[in-house]
C-alpha positions, 0 to 999 in steps of 0.5 A: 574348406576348413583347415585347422589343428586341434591342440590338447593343451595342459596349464600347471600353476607353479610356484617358482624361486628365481635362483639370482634374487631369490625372489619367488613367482606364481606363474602358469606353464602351458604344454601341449599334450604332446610335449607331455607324451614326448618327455613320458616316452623318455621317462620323465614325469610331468613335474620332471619336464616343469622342472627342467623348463624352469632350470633352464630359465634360471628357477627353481620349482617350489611347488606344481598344481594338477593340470587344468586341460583345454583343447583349442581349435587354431584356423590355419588360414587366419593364422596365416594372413595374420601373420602376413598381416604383422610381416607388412607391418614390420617393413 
């Protein structure tokens, strides 16, 4: 028997500026569509939610793209093991 979540995911490319140096950065954010309705039910937009995540990291926003939007299949049972797997590893 299979066992496996389905995750519906959302990846911005975003243009950062890191507050201490000033440096700016092109990274990627990855939310699960579900962290996206959590924010909306609240009344936070989609940028609002980035913006609060890179705050809290220390950057400001300059810049969010559209959302590319993938769903990913995870097996549960490999997951597991993997994970099991890496814990004997780690002893």
């Amino acid at each position: 028997m299979k066992s496996e979540i389905t995750m519906h995911l959302r990846r911005f490319h975003a243009s950062l500026r890191d507050r201490e140096s000033g440096e700016k950065v092109a990274v990627y954010i990855t939310l699960d569509k579900t962290q996206l309705q959590a924010a909306q039910l609240v009344g936070q937009s989609s940028k609002e939610l980035i913006e609060r995540l890179a705050a809290r990291n220390g950057y400001d926003v300059l810049d969010i793209g559209k959302a590319d939007k993938m769903s990913v299949a995870i097996p549960l049972d490999a997951l597991w093991r993997h994970n099991v797997e890496m814990n004997a590893l780690d002893k």
